[in-house]
C-alpha positions as CSV (number, residue, x, y, z in Angstrom):
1,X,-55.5,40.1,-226.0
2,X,-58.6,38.9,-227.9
3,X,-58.5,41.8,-231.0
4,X,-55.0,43.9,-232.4
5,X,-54.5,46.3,-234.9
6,X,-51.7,45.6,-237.9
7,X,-50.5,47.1,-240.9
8,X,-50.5,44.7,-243.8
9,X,-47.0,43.0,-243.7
10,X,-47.1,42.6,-239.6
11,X,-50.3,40.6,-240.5
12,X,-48.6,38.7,-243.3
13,X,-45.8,37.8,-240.7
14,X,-48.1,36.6,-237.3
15,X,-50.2,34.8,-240.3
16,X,-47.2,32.5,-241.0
17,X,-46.3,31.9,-237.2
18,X,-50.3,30.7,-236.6
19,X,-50.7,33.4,-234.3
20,X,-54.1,34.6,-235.6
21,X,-58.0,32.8,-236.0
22,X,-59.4,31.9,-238.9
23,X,-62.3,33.9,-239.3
24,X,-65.3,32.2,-240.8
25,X,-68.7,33.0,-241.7
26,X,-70.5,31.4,-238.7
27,X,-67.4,33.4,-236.5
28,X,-68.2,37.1,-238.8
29,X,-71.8,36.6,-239.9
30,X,-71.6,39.7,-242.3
31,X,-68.7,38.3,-243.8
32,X,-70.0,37.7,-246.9
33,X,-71.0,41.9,-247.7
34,X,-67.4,42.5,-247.8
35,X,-65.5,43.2,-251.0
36,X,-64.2,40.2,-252.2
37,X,-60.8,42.0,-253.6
38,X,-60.6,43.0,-249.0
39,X,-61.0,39.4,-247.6
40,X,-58.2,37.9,-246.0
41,X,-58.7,34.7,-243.9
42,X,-57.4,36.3,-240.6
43,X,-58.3,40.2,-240.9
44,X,-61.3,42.8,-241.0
45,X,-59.8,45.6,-242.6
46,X,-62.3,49.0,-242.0
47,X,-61.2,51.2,-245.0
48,X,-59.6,51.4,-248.2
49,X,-57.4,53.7,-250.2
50,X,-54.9,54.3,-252.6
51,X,-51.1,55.0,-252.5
52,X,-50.8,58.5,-254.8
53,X,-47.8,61.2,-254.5
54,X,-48.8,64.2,-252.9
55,X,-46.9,67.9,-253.3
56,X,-47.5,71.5,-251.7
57,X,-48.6,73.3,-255.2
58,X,-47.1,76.3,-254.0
59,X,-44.0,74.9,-253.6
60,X,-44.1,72.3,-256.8
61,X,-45.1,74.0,-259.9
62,X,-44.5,70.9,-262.2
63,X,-46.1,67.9,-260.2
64,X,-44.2,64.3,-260.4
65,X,-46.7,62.5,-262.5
66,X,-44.4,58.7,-261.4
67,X,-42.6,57.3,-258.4
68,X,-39.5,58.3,-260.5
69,X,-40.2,61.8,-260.4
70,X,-39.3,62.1,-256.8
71,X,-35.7,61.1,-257.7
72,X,-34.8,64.5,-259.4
73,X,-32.4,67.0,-257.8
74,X,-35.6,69.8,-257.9
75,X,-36.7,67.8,-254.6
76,X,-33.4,67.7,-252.6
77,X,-33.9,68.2,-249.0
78,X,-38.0,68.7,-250.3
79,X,-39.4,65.5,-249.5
80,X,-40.0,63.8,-246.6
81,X,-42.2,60.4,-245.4
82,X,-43.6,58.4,-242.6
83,X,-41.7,55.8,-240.9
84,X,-44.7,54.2,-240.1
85,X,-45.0,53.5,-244.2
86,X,-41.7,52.0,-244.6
87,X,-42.5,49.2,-246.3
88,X,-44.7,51.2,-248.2
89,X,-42.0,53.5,-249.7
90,X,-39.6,50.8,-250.1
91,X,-42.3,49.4,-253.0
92,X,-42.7,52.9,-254.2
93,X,-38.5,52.5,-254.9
94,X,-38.8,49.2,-255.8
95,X,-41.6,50.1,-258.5
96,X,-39.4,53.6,-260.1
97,X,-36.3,51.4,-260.3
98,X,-38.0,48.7,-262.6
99,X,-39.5,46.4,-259.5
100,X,-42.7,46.0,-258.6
101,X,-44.5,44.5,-255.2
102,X,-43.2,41.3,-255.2
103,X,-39.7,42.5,-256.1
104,X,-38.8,45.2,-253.7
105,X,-34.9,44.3,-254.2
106,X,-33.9,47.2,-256.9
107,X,-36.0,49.9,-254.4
108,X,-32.9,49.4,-251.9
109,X,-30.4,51.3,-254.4
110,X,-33.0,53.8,-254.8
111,X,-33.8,54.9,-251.2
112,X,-30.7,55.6,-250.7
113,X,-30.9,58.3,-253.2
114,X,-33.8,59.7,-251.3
115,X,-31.2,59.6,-249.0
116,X,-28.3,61.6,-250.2
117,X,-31.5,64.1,-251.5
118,X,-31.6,65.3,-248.0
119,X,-35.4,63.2,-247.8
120,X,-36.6,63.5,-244.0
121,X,-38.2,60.6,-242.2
122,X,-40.6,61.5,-239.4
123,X,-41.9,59.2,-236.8
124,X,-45.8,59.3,-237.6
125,X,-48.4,60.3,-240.3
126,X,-49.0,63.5,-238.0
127,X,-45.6,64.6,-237.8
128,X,-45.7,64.3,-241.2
129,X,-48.3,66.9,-241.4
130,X,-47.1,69.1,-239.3
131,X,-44.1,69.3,-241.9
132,X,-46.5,69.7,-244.8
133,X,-47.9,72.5,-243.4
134,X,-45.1,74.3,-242.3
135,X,-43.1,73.7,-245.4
136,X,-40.6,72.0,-243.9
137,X,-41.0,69.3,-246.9
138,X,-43.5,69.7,-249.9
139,X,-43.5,66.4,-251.3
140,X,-44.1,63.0,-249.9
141,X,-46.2,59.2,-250.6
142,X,-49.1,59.1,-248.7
143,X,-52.9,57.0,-249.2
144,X,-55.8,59.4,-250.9
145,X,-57.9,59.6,-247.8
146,X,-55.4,61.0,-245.5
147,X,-54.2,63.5,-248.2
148,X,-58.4,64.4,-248.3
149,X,-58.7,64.7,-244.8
150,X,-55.3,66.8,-245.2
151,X,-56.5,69.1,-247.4
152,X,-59.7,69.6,-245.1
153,X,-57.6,70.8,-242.3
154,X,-55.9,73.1,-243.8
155,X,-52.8,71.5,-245.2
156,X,-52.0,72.2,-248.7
157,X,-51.6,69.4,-250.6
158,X,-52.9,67.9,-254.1
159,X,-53.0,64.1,-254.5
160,X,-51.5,62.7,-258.2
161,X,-51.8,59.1,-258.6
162,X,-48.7,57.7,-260.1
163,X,-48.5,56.6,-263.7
164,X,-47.2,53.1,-262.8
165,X,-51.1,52.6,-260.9
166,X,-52.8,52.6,-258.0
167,X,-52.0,50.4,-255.2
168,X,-54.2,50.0,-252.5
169,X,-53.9,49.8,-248.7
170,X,-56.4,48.3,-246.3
171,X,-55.0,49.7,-243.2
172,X,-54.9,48.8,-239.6
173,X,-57.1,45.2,-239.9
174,X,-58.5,44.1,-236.7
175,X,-57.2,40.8,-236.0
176,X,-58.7,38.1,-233.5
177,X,-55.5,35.8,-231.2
178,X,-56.4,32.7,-231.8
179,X,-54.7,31.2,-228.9
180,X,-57.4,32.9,-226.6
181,X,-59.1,30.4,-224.1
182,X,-62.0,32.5,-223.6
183,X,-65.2,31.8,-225.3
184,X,-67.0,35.3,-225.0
185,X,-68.9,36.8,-228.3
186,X,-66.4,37.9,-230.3
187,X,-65.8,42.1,-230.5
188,X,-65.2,41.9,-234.2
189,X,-68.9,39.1,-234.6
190,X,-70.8,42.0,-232.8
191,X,-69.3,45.1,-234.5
192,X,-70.0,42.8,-237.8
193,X,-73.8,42.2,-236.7
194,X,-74.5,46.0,-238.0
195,X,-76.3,47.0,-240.9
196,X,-74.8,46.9,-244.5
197,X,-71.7,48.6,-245.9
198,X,-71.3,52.0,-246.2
199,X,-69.0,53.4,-248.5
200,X,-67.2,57.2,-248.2
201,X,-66.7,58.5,-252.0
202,X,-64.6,62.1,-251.9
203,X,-61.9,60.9,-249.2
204,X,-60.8,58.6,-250.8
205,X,-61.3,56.2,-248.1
206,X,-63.6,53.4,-248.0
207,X,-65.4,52.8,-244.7
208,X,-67.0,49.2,-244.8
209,X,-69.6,48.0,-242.1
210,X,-69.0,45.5,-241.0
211,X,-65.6,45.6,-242.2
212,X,-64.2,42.2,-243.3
213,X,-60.9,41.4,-245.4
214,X,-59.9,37.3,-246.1
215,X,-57.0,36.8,-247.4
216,X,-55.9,34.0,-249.7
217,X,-53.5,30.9,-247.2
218,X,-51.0,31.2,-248.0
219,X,-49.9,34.1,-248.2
220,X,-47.0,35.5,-250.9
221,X,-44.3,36.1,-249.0
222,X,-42.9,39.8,-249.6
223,X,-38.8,40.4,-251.0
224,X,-38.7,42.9,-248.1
């Protein structure tokens, strides 16, 4: 396998183990039109977004305006998340209970108040949405673009970023083993050989060409 997919803290963890290739300027020519806030040394991340609460309006009048919000009894058996963004909601925890992203240790206490709320986990981002638009839950964390794209198919949702900030997420980067013998061009060099960036406004996503993300060795290790 020459190219994967991860989320950010899977490519945190094969970064430590030396399991992934530098990537360099004469490797990703276009390296140097990324965003310099997206580079990571090992990853090409293709979009952007932000982490922001989103609620069915029909069914939340008052919308949380923090992370701590979602802790009151008006969302028992309301809210629901993907298990996909796990590490995700464990910051969001971490952050309402006086943590932030380097600290996740006082989210612990508080997702297991989620808990005895009755919140549902579902298996993907598309269950997910499938609960959002049956009602099943009307509340949940999820990044801007998906709540845009959402929205567009008919799911009703509204997006509130959260008073403690944005965070962002570069999903999904597009890795390169670096343990592969093979010297062929590089997928991610001639994906990378295309015009400049261009970047999508409304979604909320950002979709960079060629995409590129480097991230400072070494890494900060997470708490969680």
């Amino acid at each position: 396998m020459d190219v994967v997919c991860l989320g950010d803290a899977d490519t945190h963890a094969m970064g430590q183990l030396g399991l992934l290739e530098e990537l360099t300027p004469e490797k990703v020519p276009n390296l140097a039109k990324v965003i310099p806030a997206l580079r990571l040394p090992f990853t090409l991340p293709h979009i952007y977004s932000v982490r922001t609460i989103l609620t069915n309006p029909a069914r939340i009048q008052l919308a949380p305006a923090r992370y701590a919000d979602l802790f009151e009894e008006r969302f028992r058996n309301r809210i629901g998340f993907s298990d996909l963004l796990f590490t995700h909601m464990t910051e969001a925890a971490a952050i309402a209970a006086g943590g932030d992203e380097r600290n996740h240790q006082p989210g612990y206490a508080k997702l297991l108040e989620w808990k005895r709320l009755g919140a549902r986990v579902y298996p993907s981002n598309e269950a997910l949405a499938a609960a959002l638009k049956s009602e099943e839950v009307s509340a949940t964390i999820m990044w801007l673009g998906r709540a845009y794209m959402w929205k567009k198919a008919g799911i009703p949702v509204q997006a509130v970023i959260p008073a403690e900030g944005p965070r962002p997420i570069s999903p999904a980067p597009a890795c390169r083993g670096m343990r592969a013998t093979r010297r062929r061009p590089s997928p991610i060099s001639m994906r990378c050989s295309t015009p400049a960036p261009r970047w999508a406004s409304p979604s909320g996503w950002a979709s960079c060409r060629p995409p590129t993300r480097r991230c400072p060795p070494p890494c900060r290790p997470r708490s969680a």
